[in-house]
N, C-alpha and C positions, 0 to 999 in steps of 0.2 A: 212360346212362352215357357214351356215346359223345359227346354233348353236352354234357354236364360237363367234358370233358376238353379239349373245344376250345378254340378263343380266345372270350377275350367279346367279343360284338357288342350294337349298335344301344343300347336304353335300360340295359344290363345294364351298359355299357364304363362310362356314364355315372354309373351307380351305384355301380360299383365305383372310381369317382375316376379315372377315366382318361377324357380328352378328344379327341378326334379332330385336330389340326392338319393341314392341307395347307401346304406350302412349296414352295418351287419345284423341291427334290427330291424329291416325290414325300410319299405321306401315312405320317406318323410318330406314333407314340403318346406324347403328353405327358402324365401323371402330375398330381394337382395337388400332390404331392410337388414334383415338377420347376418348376409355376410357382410355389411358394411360395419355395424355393430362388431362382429366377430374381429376384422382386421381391426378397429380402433383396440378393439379389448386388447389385443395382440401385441399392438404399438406400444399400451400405458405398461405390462408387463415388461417388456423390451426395456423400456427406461426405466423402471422399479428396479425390478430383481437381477435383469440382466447387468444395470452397471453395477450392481452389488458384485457382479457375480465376475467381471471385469477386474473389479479389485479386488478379490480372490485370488484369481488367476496368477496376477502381477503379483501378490503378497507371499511373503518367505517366511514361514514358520510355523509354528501353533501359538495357539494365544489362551490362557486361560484368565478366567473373569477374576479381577484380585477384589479385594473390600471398597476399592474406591468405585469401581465400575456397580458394583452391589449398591452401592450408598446412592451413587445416582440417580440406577433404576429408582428405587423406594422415592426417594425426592421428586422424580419425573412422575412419577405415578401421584403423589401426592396430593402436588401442587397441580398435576391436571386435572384430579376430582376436585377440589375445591376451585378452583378457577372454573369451570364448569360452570360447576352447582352453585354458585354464586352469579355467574351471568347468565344463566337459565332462570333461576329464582329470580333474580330482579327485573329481568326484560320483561316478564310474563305481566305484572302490571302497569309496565309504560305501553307495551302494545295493546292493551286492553283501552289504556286511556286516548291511544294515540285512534285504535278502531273506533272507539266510541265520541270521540268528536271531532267540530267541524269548526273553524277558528283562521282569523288572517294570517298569514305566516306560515301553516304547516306543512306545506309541501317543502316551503325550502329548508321550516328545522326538520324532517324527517330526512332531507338531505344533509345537512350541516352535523346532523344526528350520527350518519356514517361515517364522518369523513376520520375518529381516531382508527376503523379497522382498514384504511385505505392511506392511514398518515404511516411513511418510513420509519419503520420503528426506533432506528437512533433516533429522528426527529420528535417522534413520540416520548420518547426517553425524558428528553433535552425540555420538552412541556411540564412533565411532571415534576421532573426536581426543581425547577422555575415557582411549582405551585406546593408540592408537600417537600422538598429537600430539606434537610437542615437551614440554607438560610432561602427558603421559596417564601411564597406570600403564605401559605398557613404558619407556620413558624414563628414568622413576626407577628402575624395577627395574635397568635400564643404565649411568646415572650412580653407583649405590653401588656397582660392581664397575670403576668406572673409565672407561665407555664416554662418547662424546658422546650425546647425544640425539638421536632418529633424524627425520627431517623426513616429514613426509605429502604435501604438497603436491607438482603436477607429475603426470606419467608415470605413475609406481609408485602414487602418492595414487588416481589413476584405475582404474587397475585392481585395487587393493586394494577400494574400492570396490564394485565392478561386483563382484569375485568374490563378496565380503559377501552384494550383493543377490541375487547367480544363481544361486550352487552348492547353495542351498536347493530353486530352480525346478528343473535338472538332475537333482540327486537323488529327487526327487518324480517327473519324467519319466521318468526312467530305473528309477526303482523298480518303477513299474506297466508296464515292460517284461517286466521279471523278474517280476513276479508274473501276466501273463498266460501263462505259460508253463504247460501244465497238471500238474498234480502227479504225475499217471501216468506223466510222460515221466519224473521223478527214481525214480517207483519200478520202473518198468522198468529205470533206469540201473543202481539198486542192485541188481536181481536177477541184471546180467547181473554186476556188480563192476567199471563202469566206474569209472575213477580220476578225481580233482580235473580232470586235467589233457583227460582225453576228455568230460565233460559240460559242460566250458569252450569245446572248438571243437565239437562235433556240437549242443549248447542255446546255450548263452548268447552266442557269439560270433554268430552269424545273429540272433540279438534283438538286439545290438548294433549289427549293420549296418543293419539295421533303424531304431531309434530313435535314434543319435546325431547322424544328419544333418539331422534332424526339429530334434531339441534344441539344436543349434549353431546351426539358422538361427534360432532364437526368441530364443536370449540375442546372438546377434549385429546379429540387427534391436532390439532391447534397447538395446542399448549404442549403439549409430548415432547412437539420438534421444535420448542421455545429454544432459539438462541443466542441473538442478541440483547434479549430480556432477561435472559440470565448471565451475561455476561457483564452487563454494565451493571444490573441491581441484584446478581446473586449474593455478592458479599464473602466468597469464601468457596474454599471445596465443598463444607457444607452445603451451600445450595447451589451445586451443578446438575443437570439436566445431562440424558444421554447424547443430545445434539452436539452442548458444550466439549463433551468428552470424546467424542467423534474430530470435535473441531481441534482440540489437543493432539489427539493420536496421530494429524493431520498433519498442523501444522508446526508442532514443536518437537514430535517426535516422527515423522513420514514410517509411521507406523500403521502398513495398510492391514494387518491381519487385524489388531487390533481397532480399528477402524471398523472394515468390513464385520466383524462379529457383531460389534455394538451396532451398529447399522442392521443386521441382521434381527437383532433382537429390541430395536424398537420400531422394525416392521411385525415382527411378530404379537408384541402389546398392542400396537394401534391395531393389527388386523383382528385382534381378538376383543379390541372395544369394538370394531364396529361388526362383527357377529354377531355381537349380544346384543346390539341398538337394535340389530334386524330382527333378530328375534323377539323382540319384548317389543317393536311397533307394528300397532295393529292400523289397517288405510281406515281412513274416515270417508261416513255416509252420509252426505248430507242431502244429496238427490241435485237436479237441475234446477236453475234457476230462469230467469229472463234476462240478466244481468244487469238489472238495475242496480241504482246507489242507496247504500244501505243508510236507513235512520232508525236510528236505535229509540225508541218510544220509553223503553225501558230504563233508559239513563240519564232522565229529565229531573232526577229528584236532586236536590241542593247538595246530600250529604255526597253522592257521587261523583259532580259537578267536583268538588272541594278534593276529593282524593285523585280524580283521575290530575287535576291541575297538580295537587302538589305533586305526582309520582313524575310527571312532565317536565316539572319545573325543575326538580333535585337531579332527574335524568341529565336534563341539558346542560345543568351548572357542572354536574361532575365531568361531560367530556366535551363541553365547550371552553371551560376556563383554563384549561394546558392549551388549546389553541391559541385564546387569546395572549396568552405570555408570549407563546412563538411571532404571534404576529406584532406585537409591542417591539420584541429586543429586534426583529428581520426587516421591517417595514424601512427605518434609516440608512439602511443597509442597499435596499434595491437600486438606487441610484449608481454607486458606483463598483457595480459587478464585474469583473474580467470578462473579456470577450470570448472566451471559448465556455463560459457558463453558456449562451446561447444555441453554440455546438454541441452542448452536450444535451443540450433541451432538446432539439432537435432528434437526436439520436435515440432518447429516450421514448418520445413519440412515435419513432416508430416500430422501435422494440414491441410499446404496447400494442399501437395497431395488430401488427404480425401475431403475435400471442393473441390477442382478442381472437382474429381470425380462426388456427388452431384449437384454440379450446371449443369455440362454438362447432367448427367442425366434427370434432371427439365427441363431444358433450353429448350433440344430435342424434348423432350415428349411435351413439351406447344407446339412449334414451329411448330413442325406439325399437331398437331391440328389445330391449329389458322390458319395455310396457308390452310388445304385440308378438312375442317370443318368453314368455314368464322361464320356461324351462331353463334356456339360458339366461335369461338376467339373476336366477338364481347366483349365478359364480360369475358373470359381467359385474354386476352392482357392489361386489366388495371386489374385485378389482382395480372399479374406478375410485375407491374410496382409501384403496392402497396409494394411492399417490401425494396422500396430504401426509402417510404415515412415513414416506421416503423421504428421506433426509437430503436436499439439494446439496450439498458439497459431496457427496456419495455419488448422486450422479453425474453431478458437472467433473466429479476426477474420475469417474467410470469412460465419460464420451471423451474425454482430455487424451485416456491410454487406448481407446478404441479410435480415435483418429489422427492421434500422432503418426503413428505407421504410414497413414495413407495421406494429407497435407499436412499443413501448417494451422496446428486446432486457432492460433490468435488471427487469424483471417479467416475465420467463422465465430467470433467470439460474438456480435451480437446475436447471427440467428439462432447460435445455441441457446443463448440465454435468454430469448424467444420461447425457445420449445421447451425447457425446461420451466420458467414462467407459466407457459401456459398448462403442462401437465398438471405443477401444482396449484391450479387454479382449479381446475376438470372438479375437485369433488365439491367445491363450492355450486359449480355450475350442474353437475348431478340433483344435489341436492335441492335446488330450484325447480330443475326441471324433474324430473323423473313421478311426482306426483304431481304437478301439473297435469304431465304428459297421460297418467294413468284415469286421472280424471276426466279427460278430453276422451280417451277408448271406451271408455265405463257408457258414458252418456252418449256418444255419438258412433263408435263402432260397430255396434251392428248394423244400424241405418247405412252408413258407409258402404260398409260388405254386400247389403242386401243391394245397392246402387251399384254394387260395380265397382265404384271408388277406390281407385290404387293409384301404386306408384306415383308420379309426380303429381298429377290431379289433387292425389288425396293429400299429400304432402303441403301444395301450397296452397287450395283453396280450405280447407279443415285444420290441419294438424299447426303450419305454421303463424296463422292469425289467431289463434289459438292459444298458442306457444308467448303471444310477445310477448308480453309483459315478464314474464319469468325470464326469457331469451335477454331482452335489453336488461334483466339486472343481473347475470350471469356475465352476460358482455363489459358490463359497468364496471363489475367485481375484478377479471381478468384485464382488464385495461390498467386500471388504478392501482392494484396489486404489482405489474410488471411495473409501472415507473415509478414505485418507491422500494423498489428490490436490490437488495445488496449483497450479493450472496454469489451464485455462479463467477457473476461477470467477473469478480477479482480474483479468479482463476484463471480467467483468458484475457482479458483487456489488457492493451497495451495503453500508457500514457495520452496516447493519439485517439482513441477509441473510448473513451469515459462516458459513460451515462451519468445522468445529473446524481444519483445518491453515492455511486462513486465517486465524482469529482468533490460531493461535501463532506464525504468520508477524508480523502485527501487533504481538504480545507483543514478541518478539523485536525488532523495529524499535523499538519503545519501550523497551528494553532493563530489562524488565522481566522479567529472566531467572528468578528465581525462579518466581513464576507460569506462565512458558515451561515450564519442568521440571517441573510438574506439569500443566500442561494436552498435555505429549509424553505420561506417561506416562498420562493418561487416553485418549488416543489408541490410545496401543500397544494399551490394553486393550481400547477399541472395538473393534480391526480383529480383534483375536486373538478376540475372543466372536465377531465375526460370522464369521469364518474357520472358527473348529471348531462354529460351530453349522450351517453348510448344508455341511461336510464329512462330520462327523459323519451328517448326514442321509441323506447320498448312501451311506456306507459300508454294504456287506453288512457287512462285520467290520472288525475292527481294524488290517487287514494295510496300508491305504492311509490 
């Protein structure tokens, strides 16, 4: 017995997935948890900094920053705190409302609820000016009681926008805040007859310290690399964004120095927002539960009943009602679609798949590192969180001049735009998982350890049933994301190889808008089946 309780040594370390390292500090125990982590870490670097560092190489000159790249900056930074702190600040009581009750329908509006941060953003675009445009349905609702027509474009266009795409992902974040909270803490609340206003700061307010600085730095590295939203609603040099200006140096000017710089240095902004997230969140306590279903005893009084409905109801209008435009003007449309719309469905299917796969693999691999290795998740976790701040035409023309040499990059053009998809997916998926994951060690980790429990044991009978729900909306995210992405592939796709947001991109140029509006609204539906179908998968129950 006394043997059993020791350390493992010799062929036994060996078996139980732990390796011996020596360093120059002395011999430390590495995990192959920990080297599996290390390689993913190694990989998202590779494609960050290294295709930066590709287009460097390839670029001839010096470049210095003139007033327009300055003007940018200030705009990007801007527009990403307010776009933020706007969809941080509003989600925080739709997920309160959404935590707090229980109602027919809400599984599938808390799906129908994601689908603007999973809708193509041209397609997203194309909703909104439909609804606030000059001549959209608010406008006219405007102009018959007298009013001017209200403008979208500019400033206010942008972070209307952004709120559109985000307050979807915040409320989802922030929801599986409040619902990790365990159910016992509310029924101890009730037994004692704590009020609204004590299970507000003793539970929910320390989950919120918790998760909102998490959440601010994902829709604020979000908004940094905003491109297409600032290209259709900037409105001007005035409101250009450093992506835009990347995409300039690109493609009007095949200006890699200047490119690479500006690349350079809106890795350097987003990596220093997400330093400062880390350091101002603190992990939440809330102890284990049984995992029952939470009933809030607390939220039975009429006036709450009345607020959490209206915060629901104004939620839904504002990023349902661009949907329903899109599916009015597309819906006529579906009938008579071109035949290689179906080729291109297809194509995009399984772009996603293949990306779903990749990130989950990264995702994993980091995620247990970073929980059961803290030392290293140290400099892993903004790593992985470097990926949302990389600029995809940075990387997709980095592997472009890294693989010309060696084939022909357009017969690799979708698995690239695969792994690229799925990198910029990784910090979504991080960010799901990684407290999860640190919660599941907290409470069940040393029981584990004292059991023995490693390697793949511990992996699929604890960590990954454990894991699902977060796993299947990580999965969901990365799936839905790749097939409404339009970015890489129109660096490598050849004519013959279109995925459906590029062939509506095409449409559109050929202003063949009918056919546009129904090859959007086929889309919407792609992204929304592949969304609630590895959601749904991931779901214990309906509460996420």
């Amino acid at each position: 017995m006394a043997d059993r309780a020791g350390p493992v040594t010799g062929r036994a370390r060996v078996r139980a997935g732990v390796l011996p390292v020596v360093g120059a500090v002395g011999r430390v125990a590495v995990t192959r948890t920990g080297i599996a982590g290390v390689a993913a870490t190694l990989a998202v670097l590779a494609l960050t900094l290294g295709t930066v560092a590709a287009v460097l190489i390839r670029a001839e000159g010096g470049f210095r920053i003139g007033p327009q790249d300055w003007a940018a900056i200030r705009f990007t930074l801007w527009q990403a705190a307010l776009s933020a702190l706007l969809s941080v600040a509003l989600a925080v009581p739709v997920a309160r409302g959404l935590a707090r009750r229980r109602f027919p329908g809400r599984a599938v509006l808390v799906t129908l609820m994601g689908a603007p941060f999973i809708l193509p953003v041209i397609v997203a675009v194309l909703g909104l000016l439909a609804v606030f445009g000059r001549s959209g349905w608010v406008s006219q609702a405007l102009g018959l009681i007298g009013f001017d027509p209200i403008g979208i474009y500019g400033l206010h266009g942008v972070i209307l926008a952004h709120v559109f795409f985000n307050l979807p992902l915040a409320t989802r974040l922030i929801l599986q805040g409040w619902l990790a909270i365990p159910a016992e803490r509310f029924r101890l609340a009730a037994t004692l007859d704590a009020t609204p206003r004590d299970i507000a700061r003793l539970l929910e307010r320390p989950m919120l310290r918790a998760v909102l600085p998490g959440t601010f730095m994902v829709i604020f590295l979000i908004c940094t690399t905003s491109f297409a939203v600032a290209l259709t609603l900037g409105g001007g040099p005035r409101a250009t964004t450093v992506e835009l200006a990347i995409y300039h140096a690109f493609r009007l000017d095949f200006d890699l120095s200047r490119a690479a710089v500006l690349a350079l240095i809106q890795l350097a902004m987003s990596g220093a927002a997400a330093l400062i997230a880390l350091r101002i969140a603190v992990p939440v306590v809330t102890g284990a539960g049984l995992d029952r279903s939470v009933r809030r005893w607390d939220a039975d009084r009429l006036a709450l009943r009345v607020i959490d409905a209206l915060w629901i109801t104004l939620a839904a209008t504002f990023l349902l009602t661009p949907l329903a435009a899109i599916a009015a003007r597309g819906l006529p449309a579906l009938a008579d679609l071109p035949v290689q719309v179906w080729a291109a469905a297809w194509r995009s299917l399984w772009v996603a798949g293949l990306s779903v796969a990749v990130t989950l693999v990264l995702a994993l691999a980091m995620t247990l590192a970073i929980v059961r290795h803290p030392r290293m998740g140290r400099w892993m976790e903004p790593v992985g969180y470097l990926a949302i701040a990389a600029s995809p035409l940075v990387i997709g023309t980095g592997l472009f001049l890294i693989l010309f040499p060696l084939t022909d990059p357009v017969a690799l053009a979708l698995p690239v735009t695969a792994l690229v998809n799925a990198v910029m997916a990784l910090p979504f998926a991080l960010r799901a998982l990684v407290p999860a994951a640190a919660e599941v060690e907290s409470r069940f980790g040393r029981l584990a350890d004292s059991l023995g429990m490693t390697g793949t044991a511990r992996l699929t009978r604890l960590t990954l049933p454990r894991l699902r729900r977060p796993l299947g909306f990580s999965a969901a995210l990365a799936g839905a994301l790749s097939m409404g992405d339009l970015g890489v592939v129109t660096l490598f796709a050849d004519p013959g190889q279109a995925t459906l947001p590029l062939l509506l991109y095409r449409l559109m140029a050929a202003y063949r808008m009918d056919q546009a509006a129904g090859v959007a609204l086929l889309l919407l539906g792609l992204s929304l089946a592949v969304f609630w179908i590895f959601d749904r998968g991931g779901r214990v129950d309906a509460d996420v």
